[in-house]
C-alpha positions in Angstrom: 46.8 -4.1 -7.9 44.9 -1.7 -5.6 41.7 -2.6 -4.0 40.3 0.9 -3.4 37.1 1.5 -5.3 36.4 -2.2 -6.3 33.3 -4.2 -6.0 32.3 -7.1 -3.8 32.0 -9.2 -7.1 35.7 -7.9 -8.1 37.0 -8.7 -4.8 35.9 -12.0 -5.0 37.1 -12.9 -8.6 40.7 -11.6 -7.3 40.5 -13.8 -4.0 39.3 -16.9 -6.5 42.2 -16.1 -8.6 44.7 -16.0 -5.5 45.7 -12.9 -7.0 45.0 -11.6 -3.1 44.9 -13.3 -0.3 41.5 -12.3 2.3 44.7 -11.1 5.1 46.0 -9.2 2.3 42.5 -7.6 1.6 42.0 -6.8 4.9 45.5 -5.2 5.6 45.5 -3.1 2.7 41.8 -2.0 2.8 42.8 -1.5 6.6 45.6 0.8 5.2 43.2 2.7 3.1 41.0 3.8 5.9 44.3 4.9 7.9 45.2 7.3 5.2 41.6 8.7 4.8 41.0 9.0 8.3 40.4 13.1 7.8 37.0 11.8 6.7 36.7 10.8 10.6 34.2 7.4 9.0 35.1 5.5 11.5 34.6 5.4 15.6 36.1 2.1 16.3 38.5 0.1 14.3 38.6 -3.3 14.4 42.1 -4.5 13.5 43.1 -7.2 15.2 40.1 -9.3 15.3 39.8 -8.1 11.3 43.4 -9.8 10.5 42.6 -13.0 12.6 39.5 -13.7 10.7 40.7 -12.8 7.6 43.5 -15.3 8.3 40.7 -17.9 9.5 39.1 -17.3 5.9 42.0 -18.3 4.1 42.7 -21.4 5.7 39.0 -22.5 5.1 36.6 -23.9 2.6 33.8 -23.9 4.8 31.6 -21.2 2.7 30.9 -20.7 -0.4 29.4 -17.2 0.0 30.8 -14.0 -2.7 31.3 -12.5 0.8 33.8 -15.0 1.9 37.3 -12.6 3.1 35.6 -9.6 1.9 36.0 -6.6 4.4 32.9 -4.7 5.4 31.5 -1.5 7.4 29.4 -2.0 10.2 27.1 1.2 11.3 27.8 1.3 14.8 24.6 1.2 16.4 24.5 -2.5 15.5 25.7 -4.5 18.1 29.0 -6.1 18.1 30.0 -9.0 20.4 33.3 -7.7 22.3 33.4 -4.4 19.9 32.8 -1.3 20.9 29.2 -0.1 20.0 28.1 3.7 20.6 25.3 5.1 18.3 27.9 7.9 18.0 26.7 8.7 21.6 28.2 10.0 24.9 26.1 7.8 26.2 27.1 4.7 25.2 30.6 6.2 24.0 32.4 3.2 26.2 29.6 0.5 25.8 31.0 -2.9 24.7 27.7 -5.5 23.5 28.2 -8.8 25.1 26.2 -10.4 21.6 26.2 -9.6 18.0 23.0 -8.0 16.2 21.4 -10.8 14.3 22.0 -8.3 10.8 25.9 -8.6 11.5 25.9 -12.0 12.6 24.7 -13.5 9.5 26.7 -11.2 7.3 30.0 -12.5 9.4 28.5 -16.1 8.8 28.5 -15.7 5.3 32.9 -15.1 5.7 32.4 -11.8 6.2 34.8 -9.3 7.8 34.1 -6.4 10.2 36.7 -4.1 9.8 35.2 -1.2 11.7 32.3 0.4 12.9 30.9 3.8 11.4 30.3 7.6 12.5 26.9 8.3 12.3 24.1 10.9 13.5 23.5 10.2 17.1 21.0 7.4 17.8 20.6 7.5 14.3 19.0 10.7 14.6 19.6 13.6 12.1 20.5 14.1 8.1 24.2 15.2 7.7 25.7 13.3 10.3 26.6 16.9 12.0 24.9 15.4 15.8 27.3 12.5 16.3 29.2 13.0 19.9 32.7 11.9 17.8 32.5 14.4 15.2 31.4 15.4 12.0 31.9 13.0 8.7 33.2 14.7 5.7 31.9 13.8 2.5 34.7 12.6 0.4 33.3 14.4 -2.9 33.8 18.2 -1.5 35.5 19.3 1.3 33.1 21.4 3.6 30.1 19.5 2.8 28.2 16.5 4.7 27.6 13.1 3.6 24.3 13.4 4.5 22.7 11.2 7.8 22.5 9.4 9.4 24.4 6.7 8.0 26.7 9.3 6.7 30.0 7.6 7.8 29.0 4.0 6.2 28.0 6.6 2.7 31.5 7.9 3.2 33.5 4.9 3.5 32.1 3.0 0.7 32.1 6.5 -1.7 35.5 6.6 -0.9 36.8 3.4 -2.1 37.5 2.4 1.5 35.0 -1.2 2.3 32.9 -2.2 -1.2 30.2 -2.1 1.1 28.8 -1.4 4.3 25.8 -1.7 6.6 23.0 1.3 7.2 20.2 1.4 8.8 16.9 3.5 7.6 14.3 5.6 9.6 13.1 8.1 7.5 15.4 7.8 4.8 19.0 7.3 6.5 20.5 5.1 3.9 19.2 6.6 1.2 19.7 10.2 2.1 23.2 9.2 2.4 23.9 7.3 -0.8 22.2 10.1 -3.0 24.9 12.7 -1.5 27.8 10.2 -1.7 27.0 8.8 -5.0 26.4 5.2 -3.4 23.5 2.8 -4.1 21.6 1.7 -1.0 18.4 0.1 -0.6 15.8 0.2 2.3 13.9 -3.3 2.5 10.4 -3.8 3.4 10.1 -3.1 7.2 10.9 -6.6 8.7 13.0 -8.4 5.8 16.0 -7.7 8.2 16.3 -8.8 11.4 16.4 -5.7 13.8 17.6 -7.9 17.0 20.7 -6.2 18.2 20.2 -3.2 16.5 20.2 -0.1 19.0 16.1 0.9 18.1 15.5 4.9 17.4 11.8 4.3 16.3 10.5 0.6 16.8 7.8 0.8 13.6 10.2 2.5 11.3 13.6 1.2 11.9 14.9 -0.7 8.6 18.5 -2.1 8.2 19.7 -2.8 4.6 22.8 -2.7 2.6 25.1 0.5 1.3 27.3 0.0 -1.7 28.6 1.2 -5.2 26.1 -1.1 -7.2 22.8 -2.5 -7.3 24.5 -5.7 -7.5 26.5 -5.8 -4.5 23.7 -4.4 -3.0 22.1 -7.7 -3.8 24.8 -10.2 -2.9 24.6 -8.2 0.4 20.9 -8.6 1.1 20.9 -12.4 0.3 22.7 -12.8 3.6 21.3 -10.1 5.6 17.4 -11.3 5.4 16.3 -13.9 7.2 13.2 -14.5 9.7 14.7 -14.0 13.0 12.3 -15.4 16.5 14.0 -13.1 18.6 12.4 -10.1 16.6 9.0 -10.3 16.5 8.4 -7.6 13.9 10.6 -9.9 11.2 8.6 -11.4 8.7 8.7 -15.3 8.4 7.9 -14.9 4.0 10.5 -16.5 1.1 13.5 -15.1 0.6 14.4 -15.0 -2.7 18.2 -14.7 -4.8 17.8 -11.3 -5.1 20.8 -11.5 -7.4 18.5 -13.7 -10.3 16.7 -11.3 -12.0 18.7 -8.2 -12.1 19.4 -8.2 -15.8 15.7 -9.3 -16.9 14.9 -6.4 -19.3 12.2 -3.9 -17.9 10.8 -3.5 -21.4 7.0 -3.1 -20.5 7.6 -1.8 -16.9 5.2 1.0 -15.3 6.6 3.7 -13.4 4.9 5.9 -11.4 5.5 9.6 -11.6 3.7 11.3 -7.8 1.8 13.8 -9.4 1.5 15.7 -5.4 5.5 15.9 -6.1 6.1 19.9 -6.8 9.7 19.5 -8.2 9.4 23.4 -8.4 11.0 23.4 -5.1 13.9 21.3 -6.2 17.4 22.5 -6.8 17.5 23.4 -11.0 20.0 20.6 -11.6 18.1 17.9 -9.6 15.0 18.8 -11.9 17.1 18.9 -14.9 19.0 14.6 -13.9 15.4 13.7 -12.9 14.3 14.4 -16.1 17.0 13.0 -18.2 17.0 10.1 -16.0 13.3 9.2 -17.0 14.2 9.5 -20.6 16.6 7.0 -20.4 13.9 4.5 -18.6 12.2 5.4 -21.5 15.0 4.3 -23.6 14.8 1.2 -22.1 11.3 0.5 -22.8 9.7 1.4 -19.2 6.8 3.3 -19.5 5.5 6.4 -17.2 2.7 6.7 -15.6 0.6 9.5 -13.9 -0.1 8.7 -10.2 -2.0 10.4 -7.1 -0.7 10.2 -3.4 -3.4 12.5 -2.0 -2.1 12.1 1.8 1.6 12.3 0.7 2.3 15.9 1.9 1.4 14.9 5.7 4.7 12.8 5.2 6.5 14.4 7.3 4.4 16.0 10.0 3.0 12.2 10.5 6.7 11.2 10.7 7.9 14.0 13.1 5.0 12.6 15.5 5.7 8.8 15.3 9.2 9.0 15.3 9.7 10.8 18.3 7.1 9.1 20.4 9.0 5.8 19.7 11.9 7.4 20.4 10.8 8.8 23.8 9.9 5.7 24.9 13.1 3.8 23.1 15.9 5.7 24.4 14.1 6.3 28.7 16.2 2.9 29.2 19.5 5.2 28.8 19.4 6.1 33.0 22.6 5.4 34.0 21.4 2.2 35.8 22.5 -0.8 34.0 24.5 0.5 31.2 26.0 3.5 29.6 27.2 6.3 30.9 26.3 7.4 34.5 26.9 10.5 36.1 29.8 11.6 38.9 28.0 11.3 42.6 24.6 11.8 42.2 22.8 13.0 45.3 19.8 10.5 44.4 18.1 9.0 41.9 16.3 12.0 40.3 19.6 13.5 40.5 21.0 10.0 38.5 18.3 10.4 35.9 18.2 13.8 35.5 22.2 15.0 35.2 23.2 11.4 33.2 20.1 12.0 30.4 21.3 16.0 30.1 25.3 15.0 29.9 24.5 12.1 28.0 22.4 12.9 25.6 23.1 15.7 22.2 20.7 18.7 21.4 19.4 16.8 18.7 18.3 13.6 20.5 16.8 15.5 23.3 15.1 17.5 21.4 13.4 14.8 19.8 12.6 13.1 23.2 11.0 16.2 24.7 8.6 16.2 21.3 7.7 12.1 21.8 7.3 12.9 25.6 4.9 15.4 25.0 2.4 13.9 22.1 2.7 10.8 24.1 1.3 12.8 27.8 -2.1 12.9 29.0 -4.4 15.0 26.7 -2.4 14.8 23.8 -2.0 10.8 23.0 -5.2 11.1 20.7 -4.5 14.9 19.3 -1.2 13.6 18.4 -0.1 10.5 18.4 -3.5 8.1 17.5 -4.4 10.7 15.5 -0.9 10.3 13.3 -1.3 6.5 13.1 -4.4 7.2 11.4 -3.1 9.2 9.1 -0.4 6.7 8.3 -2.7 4.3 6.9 -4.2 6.6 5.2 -0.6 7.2 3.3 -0.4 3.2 3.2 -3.5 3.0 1.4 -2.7 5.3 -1.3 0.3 3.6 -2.1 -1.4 0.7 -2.4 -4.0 2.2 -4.4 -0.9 2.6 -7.0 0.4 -0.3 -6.6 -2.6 -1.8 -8.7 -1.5 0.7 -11.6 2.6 0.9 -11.7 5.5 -1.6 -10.9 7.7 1.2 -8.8 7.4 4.7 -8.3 10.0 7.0 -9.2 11.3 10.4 -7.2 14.3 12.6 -6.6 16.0 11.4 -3.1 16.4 14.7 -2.0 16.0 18.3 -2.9 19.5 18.9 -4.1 23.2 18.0 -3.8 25.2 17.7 -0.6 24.8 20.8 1.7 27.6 22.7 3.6 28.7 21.8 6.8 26.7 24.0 9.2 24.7 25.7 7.4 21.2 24.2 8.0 22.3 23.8 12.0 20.3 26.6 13.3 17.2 25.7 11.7 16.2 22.2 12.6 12.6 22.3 10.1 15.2 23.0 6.9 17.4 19.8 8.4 13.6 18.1 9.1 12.4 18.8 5.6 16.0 16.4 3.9 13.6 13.7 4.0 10.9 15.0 2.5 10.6 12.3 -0.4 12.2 9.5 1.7 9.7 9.2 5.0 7.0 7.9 3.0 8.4 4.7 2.2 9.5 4.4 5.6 5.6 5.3 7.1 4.1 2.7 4.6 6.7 -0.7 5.2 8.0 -0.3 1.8 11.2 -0.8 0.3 13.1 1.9 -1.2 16.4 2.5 -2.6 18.2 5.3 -4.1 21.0 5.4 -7.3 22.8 8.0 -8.3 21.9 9.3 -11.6 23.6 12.4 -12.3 25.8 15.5 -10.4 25.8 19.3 -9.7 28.9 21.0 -9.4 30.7 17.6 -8.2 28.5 16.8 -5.8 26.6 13.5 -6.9 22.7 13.5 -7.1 20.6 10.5 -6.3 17.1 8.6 -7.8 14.8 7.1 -6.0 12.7 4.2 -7.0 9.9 2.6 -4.4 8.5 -1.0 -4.9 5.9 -2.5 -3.3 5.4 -4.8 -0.3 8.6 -7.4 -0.7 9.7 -6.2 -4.3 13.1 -5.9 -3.9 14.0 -8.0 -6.5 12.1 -5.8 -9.1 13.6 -2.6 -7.4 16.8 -4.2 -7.9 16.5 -5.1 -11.4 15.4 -1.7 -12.0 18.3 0.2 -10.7 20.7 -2.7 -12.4 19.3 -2.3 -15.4 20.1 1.5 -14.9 23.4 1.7 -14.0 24.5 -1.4 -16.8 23.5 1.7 -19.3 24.9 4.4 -17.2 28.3 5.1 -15.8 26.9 7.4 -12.6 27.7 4.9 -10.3 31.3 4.6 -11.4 32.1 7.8 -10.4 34.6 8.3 -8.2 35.5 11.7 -5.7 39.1 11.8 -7.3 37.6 12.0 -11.2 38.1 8.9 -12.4 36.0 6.4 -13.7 36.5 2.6 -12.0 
């Protein structure tokens, strides 16, 4: 029976019913990835240690977890104890963690098992996973086109039936950017419901991990392990965590959705337009009801975001020297020389561009132009969500302005590449969780819904997007035609 394509909730009734063993699993889901390595989803493989375990799982009845044997992605800018861990870097292309990011850890607890860690945008920063020192990712819908960023190889690898499920981690919109061009479910969870210990930081106030897979469901089981309040990060949130797998067929008869009326879906692609409406008929078939809202600071999203995000980074990514880790350059003369040469070899276009911004809002004279200035403004966008909040349960948006783009051919303008995450950075500016679903396609090339809950309401997003895809078959989808 082939594994490709299957669920984490399949997986585990075929392990139940011995029908596979976990080593089996693991071999054969390690044979898949072999044969689609073209899709280049993968920097580092984890064989041998991925066998061993699985054997270890087998032999065991120490966990009663639905992740117990079950094979998963890791985005490799989480830290992995003795695996290689890059950030799809030439910086850090030979970097090997001596701990395990807190994320991973308590997924592999559970009975997890890494196969692999992920291509992705470098230091997690871009939206087609085009910046990434090891290559591009291909999206396994349509050859030529990206899988969006920057957790475009973890997108890919699920999408293509490889691992049921795999981790992300979201900025401005990097796991849901992602899912809505690979025709994946992933959810972003309110800033500090995951641990970010061990998990490479890109932007210290924005950084999210959270789960990437086919359903709402799995999406679910995978967040019930991956929460936690964690002392080691001091931006994790010590609040109940709930089974985020109880309520996800409650019927949403009765629930308010926000429609952003600031939104101008006159700048969309026709087709995304066309699913998004179709897509709120059917919440209407299901007895949700819409709702008119305002976001009046919503459309200094992303300026806000291109100021905060690359201040943090600046100041993130100056530990990258060629002092204690990483990549160092070949006979430096002296230290400035050390600094200078192993940051310019070391580093991609994209990731220096972004440093040079956050240097410079961040320098004498501009701190309060710039940076202060966009903190302020963030509340401001904080406030009017929760000034909706008091009138609608979620609020409802396209992901992105269309389908998958080519390979290439938004390189030369970095605004265009900027503007991907034009519906996604708010979420990410306000601590709120976020996830997207697909909910249609355009010339096979899978479109993407997004649906934002309020402060710790993942369980309602949840059960909105189950309910969803229960009465759709979007998420079944597959890049080869079928149906699973």
């Amino acid at each position: 029976m082939s594994i490709q394509y299957k669920s984490i909730s399949q997986l585990r009734a075929m392990i139940d019913a011995k029908s596979i063993s976990s080593e089996e699993l693991v071999k054969e889901t390690l044979k898949i990835a072999d044969s689609l390595k073209e899709l280049n989803c993968f920097v580092t493989m984890n064989k041998d240690e991925g066998i061993e375990k699985a054997i270890e799982m087998d032999g065991t009845n120490t966990s009663n977890s639905l992740l117990k044997g079950i094979p998963l992605a890791q985005k490799d800018l989480f830290c992995t104890e003795g695996l290689r861990t890059t950030c799809s870097s030439k910086i850090l292309a030979d970097f090997v963690p001596p701990y395990t990011a807190t994320a991973v850890e308590k997924l592999e607890n559970a009975g997890s098992i890494t196969i692999g860690k992920t291509n992705m945008d470098e230091f997690a920063m871009g939206s087609s996973n085009e910046t990434s020192f090891f290559g591009n990712v291909h999206n396994p819908w349509k050859k030529g086109y990206v899988p969006g960023g920057s957790s475009g190889g973890s997108a890919a690898a699920v999408a293509a039936g490889i691992v049921p499920a795999a981790t992300g981690t979201d900025t401005g919109g990097s796991i849901r950017q992602p899912a809505a061009h690979c025709g994946i479910t992933g959810i972003k969870p309110t800033y500090g419901r995951v641990s970010r210990w061990g998990m490479i930081a890109f932007a210290s106030s924005l950084d999210q991990a959270g789960p990437m897979a086919r359903t709402a469901e799995d999406c679910a089981i995978m967040l019930n392990e991956m929460c936690s309040h964690d002392t080691k990060d001091t931006t994790s949130l010590d609040e109940e965590i709930p089974d985020f797998t109880s309520d996800l067929s409650t019927s949403i008869k009765g629930l308010k959705i926000g429609i952003v009326k600031e939104f101008d879906l006159s700048m969309l692609d026709t087709n995304v337009v066309k699913v998004f409406e179709e897509s709120k008929k059917h919440y209407e078939s299901l007895g949700a009801e819409f709702v008119e809202i305002s976001l009046p600071n919503i459309s200094l999203s992303v300026p806000t975001y291109y100021v905060v995000a690359p201040a943090e980074c600046s100041s993130n990514l100056s530990r990258f020297d060629g002092v204690k880790f990483g990549r160092r350059c070949e006979d430096p003369k002296n230290l400035e020389d050390l600094y200078i040469r192993t940051r310019s070899e070391g580093f991609g276009d994209e990731v220096k561009r972004r440093i040079l911004i956050g240097s410079y809002v961040l320098s004498a004279g501009f701190y309060d132009a710039y940076y202060k200035k966009a903190q302020q403004v963030r509340r401001l966008i904080k406030n009017d969500f929760d000034s909706a909040f008091e009138k609608v349960d979620v609020i409802m948006s396209p992901t992105t302005r269309g389908a998958a783009f080519g390979a290439g051919s938004k390189g030369d303008d970095p605004i265009q590449m900027y503007l991907e995450d034009l519906f996604t950075i708010p979420a990410n500016l306000a601590g709120l969780p976020a996830l997207s679903i697909p909910n249609g396609m355009e010339d096979n090339k899978p479109i993407g819904l997004q649906l934002i809950g309020n402060f710790l309401q993942e369980s309602k997003l949840l059960q909105v997007a189950h309910n969803f895809q229960i009465s759709t078959d979007w998420h079944l989808k597959r890049p080869d035609g079928e149906i699973n």
